[in-house]
C-alpha distance (Angstrom), angle and dihedral (degrees) to the residues before:
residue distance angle dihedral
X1 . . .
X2 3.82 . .
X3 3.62 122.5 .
X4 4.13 114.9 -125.2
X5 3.73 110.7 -123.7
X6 3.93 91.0 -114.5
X7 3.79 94.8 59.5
X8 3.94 127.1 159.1
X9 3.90 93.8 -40.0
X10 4.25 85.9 69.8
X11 3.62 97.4 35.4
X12 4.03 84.4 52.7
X13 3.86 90.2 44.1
X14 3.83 88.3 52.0
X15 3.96 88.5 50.5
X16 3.75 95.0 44.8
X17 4.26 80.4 56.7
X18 3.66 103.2 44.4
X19 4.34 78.8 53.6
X20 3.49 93.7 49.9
X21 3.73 102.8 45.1
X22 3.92 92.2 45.5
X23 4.48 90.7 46.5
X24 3.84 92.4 -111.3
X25 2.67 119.7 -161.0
X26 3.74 107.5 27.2
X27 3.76 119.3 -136.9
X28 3.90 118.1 -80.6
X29 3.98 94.7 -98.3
X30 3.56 101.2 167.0
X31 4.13 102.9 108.2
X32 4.04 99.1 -113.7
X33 4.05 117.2 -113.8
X34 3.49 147.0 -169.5
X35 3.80 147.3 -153.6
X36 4.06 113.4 -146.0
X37 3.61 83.9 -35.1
X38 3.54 100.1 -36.9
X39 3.77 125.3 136.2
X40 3.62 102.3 -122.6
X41 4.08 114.3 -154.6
X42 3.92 116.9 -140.2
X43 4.02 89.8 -140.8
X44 3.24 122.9 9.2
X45 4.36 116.7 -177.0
X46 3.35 129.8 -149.4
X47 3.90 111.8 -148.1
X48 3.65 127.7 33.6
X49 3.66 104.4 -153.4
X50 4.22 119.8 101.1
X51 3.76 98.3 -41.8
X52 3.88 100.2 32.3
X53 3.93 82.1 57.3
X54 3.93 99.1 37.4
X55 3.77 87.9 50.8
X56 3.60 96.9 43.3
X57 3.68 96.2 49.2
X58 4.02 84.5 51.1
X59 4.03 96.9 54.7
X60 3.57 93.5 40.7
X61 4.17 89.9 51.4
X62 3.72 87.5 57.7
X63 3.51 94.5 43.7
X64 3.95 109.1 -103.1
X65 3.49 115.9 131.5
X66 3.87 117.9 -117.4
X67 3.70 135.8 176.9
X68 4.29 126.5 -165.1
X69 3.27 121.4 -139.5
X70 3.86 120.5 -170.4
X71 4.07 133.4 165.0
X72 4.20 86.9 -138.0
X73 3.55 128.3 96.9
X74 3.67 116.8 -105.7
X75 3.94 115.6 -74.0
X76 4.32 83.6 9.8
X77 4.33 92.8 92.0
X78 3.59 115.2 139.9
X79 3.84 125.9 -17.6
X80 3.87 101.1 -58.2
X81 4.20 92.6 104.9
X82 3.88 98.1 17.6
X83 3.33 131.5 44.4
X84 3.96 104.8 -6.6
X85 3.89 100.9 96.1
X86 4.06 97.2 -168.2
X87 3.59 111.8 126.5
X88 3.72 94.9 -145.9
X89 3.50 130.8 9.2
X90 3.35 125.0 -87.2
X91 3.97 103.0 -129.2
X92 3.76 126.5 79.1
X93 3.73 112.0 -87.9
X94 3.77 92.9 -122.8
X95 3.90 93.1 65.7
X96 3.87 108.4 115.3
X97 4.03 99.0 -142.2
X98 3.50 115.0 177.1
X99 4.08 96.0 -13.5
X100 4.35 81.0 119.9
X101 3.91 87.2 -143.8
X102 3.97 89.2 -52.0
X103 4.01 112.3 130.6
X104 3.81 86.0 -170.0
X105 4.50 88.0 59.7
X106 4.25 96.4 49.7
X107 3.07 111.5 112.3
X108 3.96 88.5 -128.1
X109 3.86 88.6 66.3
X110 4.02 91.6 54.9
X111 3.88 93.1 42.9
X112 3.70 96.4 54.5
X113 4.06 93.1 33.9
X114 4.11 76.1 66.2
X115 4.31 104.1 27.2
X116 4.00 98.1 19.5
X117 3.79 129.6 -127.6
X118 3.94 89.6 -62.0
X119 3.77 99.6 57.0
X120 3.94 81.5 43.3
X121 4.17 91.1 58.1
X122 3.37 90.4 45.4
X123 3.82 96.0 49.7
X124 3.66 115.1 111.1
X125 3.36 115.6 -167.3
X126 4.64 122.4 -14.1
X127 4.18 101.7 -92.1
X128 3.96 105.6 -124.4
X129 3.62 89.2 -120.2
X130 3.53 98.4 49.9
X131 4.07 90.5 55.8
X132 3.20 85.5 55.3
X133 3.65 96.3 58.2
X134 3.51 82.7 43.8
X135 4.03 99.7 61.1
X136 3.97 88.4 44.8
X137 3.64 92.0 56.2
X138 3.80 84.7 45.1
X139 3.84 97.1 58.8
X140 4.08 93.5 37.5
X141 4.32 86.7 48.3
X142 3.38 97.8 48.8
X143 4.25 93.1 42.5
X144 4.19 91.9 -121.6
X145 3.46 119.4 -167.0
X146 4.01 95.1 -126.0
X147 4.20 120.4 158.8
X148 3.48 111.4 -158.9
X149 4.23 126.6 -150.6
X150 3.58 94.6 28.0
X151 3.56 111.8 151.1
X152 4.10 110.6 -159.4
X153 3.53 110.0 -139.1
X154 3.64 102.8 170.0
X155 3.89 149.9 -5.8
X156 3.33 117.7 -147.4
X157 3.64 119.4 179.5
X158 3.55 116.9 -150.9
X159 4.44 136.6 -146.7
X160 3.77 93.3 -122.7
X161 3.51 102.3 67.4
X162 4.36 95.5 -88.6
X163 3.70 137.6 106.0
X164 4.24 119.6 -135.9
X165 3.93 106.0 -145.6
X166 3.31 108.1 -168.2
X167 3.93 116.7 -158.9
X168 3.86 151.4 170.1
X169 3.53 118.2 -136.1
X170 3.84 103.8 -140.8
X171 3.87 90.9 -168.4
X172 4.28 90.1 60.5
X173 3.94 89.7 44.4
X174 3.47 100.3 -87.1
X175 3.81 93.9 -46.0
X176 4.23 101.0 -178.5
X177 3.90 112.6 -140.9
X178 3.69 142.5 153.5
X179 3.83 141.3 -115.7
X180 3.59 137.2 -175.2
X181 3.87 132.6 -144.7
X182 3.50 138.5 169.2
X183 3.66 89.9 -133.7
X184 4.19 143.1 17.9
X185 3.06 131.8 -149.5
X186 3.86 121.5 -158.5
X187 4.48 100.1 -149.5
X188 3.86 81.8 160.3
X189 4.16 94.3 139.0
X190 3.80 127.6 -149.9
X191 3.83 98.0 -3.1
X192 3.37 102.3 33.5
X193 3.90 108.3 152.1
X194 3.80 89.1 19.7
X195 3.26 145.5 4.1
X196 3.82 146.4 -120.6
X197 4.01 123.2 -19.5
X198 3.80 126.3 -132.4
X199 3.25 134.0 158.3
X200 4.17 123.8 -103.8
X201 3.37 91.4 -118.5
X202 4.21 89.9 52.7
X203 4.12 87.1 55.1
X204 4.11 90.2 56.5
X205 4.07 89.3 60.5
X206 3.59 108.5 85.3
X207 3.64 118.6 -89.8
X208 3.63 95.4 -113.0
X209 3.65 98.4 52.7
X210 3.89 95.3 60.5
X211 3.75 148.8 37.7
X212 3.51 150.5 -166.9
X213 4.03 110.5 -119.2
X214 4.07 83.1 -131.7
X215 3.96 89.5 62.1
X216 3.50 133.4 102.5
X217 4.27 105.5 -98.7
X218 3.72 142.5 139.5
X219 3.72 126.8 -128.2
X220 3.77 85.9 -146.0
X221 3.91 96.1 71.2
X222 3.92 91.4 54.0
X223 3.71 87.8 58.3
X224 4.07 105.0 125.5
X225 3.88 95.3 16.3
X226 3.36 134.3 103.2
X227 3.93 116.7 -115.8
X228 3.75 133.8 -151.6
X229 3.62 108.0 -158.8
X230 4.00 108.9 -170.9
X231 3.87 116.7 -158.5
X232 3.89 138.8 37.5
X233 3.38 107.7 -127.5
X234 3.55 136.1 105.6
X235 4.15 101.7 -73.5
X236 3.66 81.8 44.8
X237 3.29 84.2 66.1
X238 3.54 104.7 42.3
X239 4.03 94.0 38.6
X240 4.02 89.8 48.1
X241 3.95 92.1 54.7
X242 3.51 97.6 38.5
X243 3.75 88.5 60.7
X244 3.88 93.2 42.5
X245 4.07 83.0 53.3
X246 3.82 85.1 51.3
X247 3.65 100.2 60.1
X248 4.06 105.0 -94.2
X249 3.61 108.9 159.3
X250 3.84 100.1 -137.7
X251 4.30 125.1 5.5
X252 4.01 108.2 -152.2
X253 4.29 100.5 -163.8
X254 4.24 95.9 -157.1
X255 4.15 92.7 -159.7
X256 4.02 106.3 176.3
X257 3.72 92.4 -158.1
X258 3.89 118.3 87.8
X259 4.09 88.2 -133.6
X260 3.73 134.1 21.0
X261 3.74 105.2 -116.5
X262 3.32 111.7 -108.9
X263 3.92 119.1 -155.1
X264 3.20 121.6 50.7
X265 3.84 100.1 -120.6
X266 4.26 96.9 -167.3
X267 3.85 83.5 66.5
X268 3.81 90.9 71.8
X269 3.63 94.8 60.9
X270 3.79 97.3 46.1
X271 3.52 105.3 123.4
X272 3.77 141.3 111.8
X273 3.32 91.4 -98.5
X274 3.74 93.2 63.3
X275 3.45 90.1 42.6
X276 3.99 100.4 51.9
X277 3.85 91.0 27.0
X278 3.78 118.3 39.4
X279 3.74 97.8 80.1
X280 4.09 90.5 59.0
X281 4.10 90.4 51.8
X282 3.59 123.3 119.8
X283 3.95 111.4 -90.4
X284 4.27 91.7 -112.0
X285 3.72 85.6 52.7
X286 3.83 97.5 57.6
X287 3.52 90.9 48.3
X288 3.58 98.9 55.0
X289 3.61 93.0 51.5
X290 3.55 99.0 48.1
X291 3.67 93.5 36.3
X292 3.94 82.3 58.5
X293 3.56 98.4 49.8
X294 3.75 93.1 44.8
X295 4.25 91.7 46.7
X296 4.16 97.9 44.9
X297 3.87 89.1 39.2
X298 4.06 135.6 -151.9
X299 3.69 103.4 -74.2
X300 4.14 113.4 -140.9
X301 3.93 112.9 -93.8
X302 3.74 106.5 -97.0
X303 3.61 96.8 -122.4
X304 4.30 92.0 51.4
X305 4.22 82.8 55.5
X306 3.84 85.6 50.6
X307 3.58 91.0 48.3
X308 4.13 90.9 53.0
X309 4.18 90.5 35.1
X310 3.77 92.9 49.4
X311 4.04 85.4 68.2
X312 4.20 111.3 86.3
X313 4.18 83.2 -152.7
X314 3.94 98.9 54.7
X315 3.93 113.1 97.7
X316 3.72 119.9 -165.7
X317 4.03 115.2 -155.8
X318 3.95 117.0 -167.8
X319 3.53 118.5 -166.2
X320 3.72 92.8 21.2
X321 3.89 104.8 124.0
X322 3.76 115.4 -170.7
X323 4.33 117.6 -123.8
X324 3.83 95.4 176.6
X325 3.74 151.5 -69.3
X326 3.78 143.3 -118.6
X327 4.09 135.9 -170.0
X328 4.32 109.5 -108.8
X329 3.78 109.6 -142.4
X330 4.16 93.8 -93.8
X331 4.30 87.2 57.6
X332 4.30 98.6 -103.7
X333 3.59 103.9 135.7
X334 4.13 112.3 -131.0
X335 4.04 106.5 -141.5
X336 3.56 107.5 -163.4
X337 3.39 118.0 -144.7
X338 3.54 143.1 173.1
X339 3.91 91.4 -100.1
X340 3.92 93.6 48.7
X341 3.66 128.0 -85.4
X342 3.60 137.4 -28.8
X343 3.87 132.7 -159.6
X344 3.67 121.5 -145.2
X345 3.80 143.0 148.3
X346 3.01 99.6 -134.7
X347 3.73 146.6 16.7
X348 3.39 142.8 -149.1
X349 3.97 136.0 -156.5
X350 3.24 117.0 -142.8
X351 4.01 93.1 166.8
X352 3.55 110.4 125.6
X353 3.83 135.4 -118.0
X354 3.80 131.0 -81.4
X355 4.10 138.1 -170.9
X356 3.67 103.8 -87.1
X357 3.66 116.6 160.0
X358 3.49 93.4 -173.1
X359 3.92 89.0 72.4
X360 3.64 88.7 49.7
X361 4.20 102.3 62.7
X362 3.93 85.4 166.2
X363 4.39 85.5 69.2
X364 3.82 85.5 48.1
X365 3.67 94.4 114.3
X366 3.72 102.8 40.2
X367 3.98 94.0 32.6
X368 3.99 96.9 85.6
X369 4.04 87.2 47.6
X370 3.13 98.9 51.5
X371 4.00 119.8 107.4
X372 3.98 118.7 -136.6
X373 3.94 132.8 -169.0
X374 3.77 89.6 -100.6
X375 3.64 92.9 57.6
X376 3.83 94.0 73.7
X377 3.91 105.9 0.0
X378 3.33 120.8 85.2
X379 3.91 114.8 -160.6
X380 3.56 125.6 -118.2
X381 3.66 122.5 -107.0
X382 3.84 113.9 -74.2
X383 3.83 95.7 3.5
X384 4.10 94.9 88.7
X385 3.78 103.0 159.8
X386 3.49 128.0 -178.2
X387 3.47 103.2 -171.1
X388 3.43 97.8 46.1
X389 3.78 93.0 46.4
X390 3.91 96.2 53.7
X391 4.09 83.6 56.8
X392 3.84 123.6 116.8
X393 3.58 113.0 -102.7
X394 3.57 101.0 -130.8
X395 3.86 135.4 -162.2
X396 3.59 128.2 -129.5
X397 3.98 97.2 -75.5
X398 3.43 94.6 40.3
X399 3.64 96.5 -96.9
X400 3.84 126.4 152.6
X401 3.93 116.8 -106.3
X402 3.74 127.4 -154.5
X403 3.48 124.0 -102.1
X404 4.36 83.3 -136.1
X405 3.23 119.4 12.9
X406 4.29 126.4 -97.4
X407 4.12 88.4 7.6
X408 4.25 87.2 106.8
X409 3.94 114.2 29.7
X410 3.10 108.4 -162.2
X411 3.92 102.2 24.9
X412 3.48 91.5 119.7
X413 3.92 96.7 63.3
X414 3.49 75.1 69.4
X415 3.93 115.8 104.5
X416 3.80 128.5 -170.1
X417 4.24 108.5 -157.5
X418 3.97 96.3 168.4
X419 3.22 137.4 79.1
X420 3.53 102.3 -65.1
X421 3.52 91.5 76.9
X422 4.05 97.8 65.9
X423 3.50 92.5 103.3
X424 4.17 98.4 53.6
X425 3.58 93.7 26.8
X426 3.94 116.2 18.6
X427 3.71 132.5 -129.8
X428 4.01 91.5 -43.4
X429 4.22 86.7 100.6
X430 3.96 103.1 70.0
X431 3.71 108.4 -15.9
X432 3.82 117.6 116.4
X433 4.05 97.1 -139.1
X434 4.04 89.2 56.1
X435 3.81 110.3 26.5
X436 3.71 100.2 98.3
X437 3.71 81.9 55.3
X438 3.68 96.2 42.4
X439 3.90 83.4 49.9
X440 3.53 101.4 54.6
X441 3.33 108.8 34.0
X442 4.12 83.7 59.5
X443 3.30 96.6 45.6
X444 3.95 88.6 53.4
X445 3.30 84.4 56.3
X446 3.34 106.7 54.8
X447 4.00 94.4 48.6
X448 3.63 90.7 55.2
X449 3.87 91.6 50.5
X450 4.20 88.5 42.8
X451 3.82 81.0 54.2
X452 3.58 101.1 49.0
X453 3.58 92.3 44.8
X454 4.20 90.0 58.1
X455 3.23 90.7 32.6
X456 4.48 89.8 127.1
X457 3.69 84.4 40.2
X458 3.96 88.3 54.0
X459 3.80 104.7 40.9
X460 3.82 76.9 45.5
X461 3.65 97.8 59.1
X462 3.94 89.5 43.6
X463 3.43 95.2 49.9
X464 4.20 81.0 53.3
X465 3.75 96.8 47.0
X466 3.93 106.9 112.4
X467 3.81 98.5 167.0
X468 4.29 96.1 139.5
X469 3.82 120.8 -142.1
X470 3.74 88.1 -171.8
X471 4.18 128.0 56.8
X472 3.78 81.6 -171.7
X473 4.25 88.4 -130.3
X474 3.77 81.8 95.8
X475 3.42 89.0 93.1
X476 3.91 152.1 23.5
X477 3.95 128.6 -134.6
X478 3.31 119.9 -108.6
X479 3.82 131.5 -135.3
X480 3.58 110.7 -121.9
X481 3.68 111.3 -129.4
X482 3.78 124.1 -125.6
X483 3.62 125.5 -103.2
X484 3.38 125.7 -123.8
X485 3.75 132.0 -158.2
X486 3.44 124.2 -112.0
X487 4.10 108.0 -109.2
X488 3.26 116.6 -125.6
């Protein structure tokens, strides 16, 4: 692929531009505070993947100030160039992600400002790799506050209206400190209030024999083994080609369902609607459609299946349900299944994630307080759902709410933007079809509530503001003339 002669440095001017003539961003108006000599931050975002960024970019357009915090290196947020194994995305190419409304911030306008319009038609599908390039030249365009290496340790929400973060700075050796914000954000992706799910029985094997499709592994050190692969999903998928492409001698796919699914049902509600609406639904209609998704399934993308198929050594098994596994004497792992045993070297689990707070010791003091759907919605009959029942029940901004009432001040300063908000607040927390919306809509939010919470400070500061429009030389009195009576 060629590179035009205008390139990035144009597309960037043209961004710069569409900023400028629009007033982005807006002035910090937020009245600056501290705590005992502390800066206090009016946002402050944990996560700088998609959503940390989308959101971040959206607060700091209206003119609150923000700061990211992530535990990654720089350019390493979320999955996109670690452990997510797809080779392309999964989304249409055409979706707008995190572009805000911006033409100038798609990711179509910095592909073809580097391949052109013809490299663009004949694109396929967005490489993994090359979003990720993408989001790193979003945060360094657009001049994001992001702090790298920042472990969270805790989140301690606070009576008088703050929230204590308490970090280590992995670039200073681990150095602990503080900071203080008026409001958190939790951009903490996939596994937001958790983690990855395995089964007990997974934990028993030794740690070396197994792994969690969501860990950090190379396809090159399965090369000569034999591989279980358990689940039919997606990073099934992508983990079971990756270690075909790394040399295993024979991929076993375990897939408990009889069928993959084969439409991708979420598709059918993908409109604006969904995206501006779903949060304000009644609580029964959430349900159902999340229930629905999470019953019928995501089917793989056809051309990850291909990429497993294409291998003469990878063996799909339908209906073959895993119960367990153990270690023999001479190391082979036995995987019990419903159609009889199965040796392997090695096995990997391609099982999913769940909320579990006790994977997340930084939510240890707000976990307890937190309220979820179970704790005052009872499911319908026949749609018992674990997953979505163990989900925060959210208010309208994505805020935390108490399980009872006063026990946490503070808890609702609180926000959860990942994916353990689908239920209360749909796909508009992580998903690339609805994150600009997500974003936005958020960040809207939050101004209005920073403004509401000032609001003495501001009709203060306008009742200050002496700025004149008028020297009063602009004009000269008149003499008013004299009336006379009408004659008769």
């Amino acid at each position: 692929m060629t590179t035009p002669s205008s390139g990035l440095a144009a597309l960037e001017a043209r961004l710069q531009q569409d900023l400028q003539q629009l007033c982005l961003p807006a002035k910090r108006w937020v009245p600056a505070r501290t705590e005992a000599g502390a800066e206090v931050l009016d946002t402050a975002i944990i996560g700088g993947g998609m959503a940390g960024l989308a959101l971040a970019a959206s607060l700091t357009h209206l003119g609150v100030q923000t700061r990211i915090f992530d535990r990654s290196p720089a350019g390493f947020e979320g999955p996109w160039a670690t452990t997510a194994r797809m080779e392309t995305l999964r989304s249409p190419k055409e979706l707008t992600g995190p572009a805000l409304g911006f033409a100038a911030l798609t990711f179509r306008a910095w592909f073809e400002a580097q391949f052109g319009a013809d490299a663009w038609a004949a694109l396929d599908k967005i490489p993994r790799l090359q979003w990720a390039d993408y989001l790193r030249w979003y945060r360094a365009v657009l001049g994001l506050d992001v702090r790298n290496r920042q472990s969270l340790l805790a989140v301690l929400p606070r009576a008088n209206g703050l929230v204590q973060l308490d970090f280590a700075d992995d670039e200073d050796g681990g150095r602990a400190y503080q900071v203080l914000a008026r409001h958190v954000v939790l951009a903490t992706g996939r596994d937001g209030l958790g983690g990855p799910w395995v089964p007990d029985w997974v934990k028993a094997l030794p740690g070396e024999r197994w792994a969690h499709s969501s860990d950090v592994w190379d396809g090159a050190s399965l090369k000569g083994l034999r591989v279980a692969v358990i689940g039919g999903g997606a990073s099934a998928m992508d983990a079971a080609a990756t270690a075909l492409e790394g040399g295993a001698a024979r991929v076993d796919l375990l897939i408990r369902r009889p069928d993959l699914p084969r439409v991708n049902k979420g598709k059918g509600a993908g409109n604006p609607g969904m995206a501006q609406g779903f949060w304000s639904l009644p609580d029964e209609w959430k349900w159902r459609f999340r229930h629905y998704i999470n019953v019928q399934q995501v089917p793989p993308p056809h051309g990850s299946t291909l990429r497993v198929s294409r291998h003469a050594n990878a063996h799909f098994h339908l209906g073959t349900p895993v119960s367990g596994a153990s270690q023999r004497a001479d190391g082979v792992l036995r995987v019990d299944t419903a159609k009889g045993p199965l040796a392997a070297d090695f096995l990997i689990c391609c099982t999913g994630f769940r909320t579990d707070w006790s994977l997340r010791p930084e939510f240890a003091a707000i976990a307890p307080q937190v309220r979820l759907w179970q704790d005052r919605f009872a499911a319908p009959e026949g749609e018992d759902d674990a997953e979505l029942s163990e989900s925060p029940d959210l208010g309208p901004l994505y805020e935390f709410q108490p399980k009872t009432p006063g026990a946490c001040p503070g808890l609702e300063r609180i926000r959860c933007f990942n994916y353990a908000a689908a239920l209360s607040q749909g796909a508009s927390a992580g998903d690339i079809p609805q994150i600009s919306d997500g974003a936005q809509r958020l960040a809207r939010g939050l101004a209005a509530q920073l403004l509401a919470e000032d609001v003495e400070s501001h009709f203060a500061a306008m009742t200050r503001f002496s700025e004149p429009e008028l020297d009063g030389d602009e004009w000269t009195p008149a003499t008013f003339p004299a009336y006379e009576e009408q004659q008769p």
